[in-house]
GUKEMI-966617 format. One record per residue: residue number from 1; x, y, z of N, C-alpha, C in turn. Coordinates in steps of 0.2 Angstrom, whole numbers, plus 5000, padded with zeros to 4 digits. Last residue first. Layout:
REM GUKEMI-966617
BANU seq n_px n_py n_pz ca_px ca_py ca_pz c_px c_py c_pz
BANU NUM    X    Y    Z     X     Y     Z    X    Y    Z
...
REM end
This chain:
REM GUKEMI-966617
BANU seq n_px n_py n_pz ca_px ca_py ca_pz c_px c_py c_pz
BANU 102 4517 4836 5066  4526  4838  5061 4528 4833 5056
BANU 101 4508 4845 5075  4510  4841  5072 4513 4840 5066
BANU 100 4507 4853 5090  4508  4855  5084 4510 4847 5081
BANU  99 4494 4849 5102  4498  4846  5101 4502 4846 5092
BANU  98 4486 4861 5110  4487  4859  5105 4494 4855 5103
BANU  97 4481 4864 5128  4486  4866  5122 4486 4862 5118
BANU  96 4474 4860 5138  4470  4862  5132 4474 4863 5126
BANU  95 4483 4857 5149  4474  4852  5146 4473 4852 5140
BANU  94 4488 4870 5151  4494  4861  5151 4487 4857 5146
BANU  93 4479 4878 5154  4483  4877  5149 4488 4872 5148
BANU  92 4473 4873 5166  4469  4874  5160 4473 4873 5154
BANU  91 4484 4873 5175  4482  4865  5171 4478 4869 5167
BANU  90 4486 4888 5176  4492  4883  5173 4489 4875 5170
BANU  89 4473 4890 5182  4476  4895  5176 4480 4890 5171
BANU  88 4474 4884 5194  4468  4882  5187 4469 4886 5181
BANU  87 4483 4892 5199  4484  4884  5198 4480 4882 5193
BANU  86 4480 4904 5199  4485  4902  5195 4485 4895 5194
BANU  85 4468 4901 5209  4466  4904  5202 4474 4902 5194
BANU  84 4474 4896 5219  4469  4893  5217 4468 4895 5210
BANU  83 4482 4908 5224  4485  4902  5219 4480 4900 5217
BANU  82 4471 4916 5225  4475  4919  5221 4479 4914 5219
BANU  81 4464 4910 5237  4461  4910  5231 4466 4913 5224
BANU  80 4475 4910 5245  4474  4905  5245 4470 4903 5237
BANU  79 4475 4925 5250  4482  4922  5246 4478 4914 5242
BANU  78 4462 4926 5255  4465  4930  5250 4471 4927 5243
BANU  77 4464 4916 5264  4459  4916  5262 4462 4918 5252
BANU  76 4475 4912 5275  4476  4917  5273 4472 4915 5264
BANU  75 4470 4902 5286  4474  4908  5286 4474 4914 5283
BANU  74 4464 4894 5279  4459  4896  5282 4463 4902 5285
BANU  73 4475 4889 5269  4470  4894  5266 4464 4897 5270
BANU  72 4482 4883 5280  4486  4890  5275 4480 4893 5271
BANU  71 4474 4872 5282  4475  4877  5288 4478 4883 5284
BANU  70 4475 4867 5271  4468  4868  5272 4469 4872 5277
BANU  69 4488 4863 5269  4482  4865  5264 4479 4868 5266
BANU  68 4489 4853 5281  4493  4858  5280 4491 4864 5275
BANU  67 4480 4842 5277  4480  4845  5280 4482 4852 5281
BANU  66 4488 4840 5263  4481  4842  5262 4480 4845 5271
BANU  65 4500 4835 5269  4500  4840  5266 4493 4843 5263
BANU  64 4496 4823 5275  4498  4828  5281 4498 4835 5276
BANU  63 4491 4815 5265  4485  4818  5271 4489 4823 5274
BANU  62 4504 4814 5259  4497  4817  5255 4491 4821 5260
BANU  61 4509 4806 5268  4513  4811  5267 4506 4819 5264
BANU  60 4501 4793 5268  4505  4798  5276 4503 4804 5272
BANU  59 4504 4789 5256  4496  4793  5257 4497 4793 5263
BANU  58 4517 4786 5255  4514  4792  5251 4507 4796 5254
BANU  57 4513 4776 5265  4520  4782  5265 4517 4791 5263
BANU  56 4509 4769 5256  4506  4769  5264 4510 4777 5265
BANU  55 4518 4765 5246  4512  4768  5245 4508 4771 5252
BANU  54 4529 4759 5252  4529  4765  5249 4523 4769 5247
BANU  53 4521 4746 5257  4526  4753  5261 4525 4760 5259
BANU  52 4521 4742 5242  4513  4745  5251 4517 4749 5254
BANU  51 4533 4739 5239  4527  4745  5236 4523 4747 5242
BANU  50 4536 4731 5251  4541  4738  5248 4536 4743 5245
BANU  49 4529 4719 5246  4531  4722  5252 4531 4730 5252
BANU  48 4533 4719 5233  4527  4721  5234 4526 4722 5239
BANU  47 4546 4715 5235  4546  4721  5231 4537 4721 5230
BANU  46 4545 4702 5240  4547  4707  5242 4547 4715 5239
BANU  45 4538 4695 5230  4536  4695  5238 4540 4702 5241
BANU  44 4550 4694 5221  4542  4696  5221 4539 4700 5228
BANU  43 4561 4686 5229  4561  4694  5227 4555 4697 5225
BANU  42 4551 4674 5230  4554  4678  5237 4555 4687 5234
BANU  41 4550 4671 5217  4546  4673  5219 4547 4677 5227
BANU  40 4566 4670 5216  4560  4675  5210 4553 4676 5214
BANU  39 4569 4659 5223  4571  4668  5223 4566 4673 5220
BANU  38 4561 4649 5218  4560  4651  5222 4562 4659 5225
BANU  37 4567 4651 5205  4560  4651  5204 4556 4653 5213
BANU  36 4580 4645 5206  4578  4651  5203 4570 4654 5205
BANU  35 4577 4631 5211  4577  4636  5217 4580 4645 5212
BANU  34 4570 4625 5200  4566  4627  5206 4570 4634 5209
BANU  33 4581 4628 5190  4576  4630  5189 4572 4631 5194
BANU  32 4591 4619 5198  4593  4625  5198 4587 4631 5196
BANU  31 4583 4605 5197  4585  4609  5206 4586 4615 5204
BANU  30 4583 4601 5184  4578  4604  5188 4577 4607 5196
BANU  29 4599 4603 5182  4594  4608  5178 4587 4609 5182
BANU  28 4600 4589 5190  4604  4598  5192 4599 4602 5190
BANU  27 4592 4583 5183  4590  4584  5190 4592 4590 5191
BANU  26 4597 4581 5170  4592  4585  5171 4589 4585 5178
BANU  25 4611 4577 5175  4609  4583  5172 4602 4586 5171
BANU  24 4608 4562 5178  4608  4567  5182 4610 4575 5180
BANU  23 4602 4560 5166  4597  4561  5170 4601 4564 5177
BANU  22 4614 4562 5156  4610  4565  5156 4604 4563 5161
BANU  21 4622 4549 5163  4625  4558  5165 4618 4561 5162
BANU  20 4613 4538 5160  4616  4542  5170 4615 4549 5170
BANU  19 4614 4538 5150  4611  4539  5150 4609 4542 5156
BANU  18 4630 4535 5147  4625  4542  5144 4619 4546 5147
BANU  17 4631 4524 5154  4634  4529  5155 4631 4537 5154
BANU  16 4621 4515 5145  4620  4518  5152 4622 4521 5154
BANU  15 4631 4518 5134  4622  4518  5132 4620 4520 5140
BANU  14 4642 4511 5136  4641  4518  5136 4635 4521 5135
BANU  13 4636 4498 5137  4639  4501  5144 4639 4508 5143
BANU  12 4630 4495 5126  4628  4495  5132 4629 4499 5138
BANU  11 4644 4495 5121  4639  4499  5115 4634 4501 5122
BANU  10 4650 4485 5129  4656  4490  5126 4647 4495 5125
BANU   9 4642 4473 5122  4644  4477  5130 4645 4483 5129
BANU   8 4645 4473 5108  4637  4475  5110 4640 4477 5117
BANU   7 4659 4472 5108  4657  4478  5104 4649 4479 5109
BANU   6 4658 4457 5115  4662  4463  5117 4659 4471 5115
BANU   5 4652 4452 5104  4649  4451  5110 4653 4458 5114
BANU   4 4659 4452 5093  4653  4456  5091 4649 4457 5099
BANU   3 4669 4448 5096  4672  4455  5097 4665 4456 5097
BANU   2 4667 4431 5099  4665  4437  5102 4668 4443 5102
BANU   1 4663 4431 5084  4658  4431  5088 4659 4435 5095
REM end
């Protein structure tokens, strides 16, 4: 009777043992998911920052060069409608070309 008492403690003790280690494994596991979770969102945060920038940037860039557009063709009128022409020339045919199928 008492090895069977013994064996039951013994059975108990590593029952709690087990059961520590796993709950503090899944603490660690839920602290490392948070603070993944929190990077991901900081990186997010971040690289949408970064886009507006880039986007704000681009439409700088856009206005100054439609500006710059508009002063070269009230310059020089002649030239102006000549690319206009090749320009509508080049997309008509980029738009309308045939995709040969194989």
């Amino acid at each position: 009777m008492n090895n069977i008492t013994r064996t039951k403690h013994a059975v108990e003790k590593s029952a709690d043992h087990a059961n520590s280690l796993l709950d503090e494994a899944s603490e660690r596991f839920t602290g490392m998911v948070e603070d993944t979770k929190e990077k991901g969102q900081e990186l997010i945060e971040n690289a949408k920052d970064r886009g507006v920038e880039l986007l704000d940037d681009a439409q700088e860039r856009s206005q100054d060069a439609w500006r710059d557009l508009k002063k070269w063709a009230q310059k020089n009128p002649g030239a102006a409608l000549g690319w206009g022409v090749a320009a509508g020339a080049v997309l008509y045919a980029l738009l309308t070309r045939k995709v040969e199928k194989s």
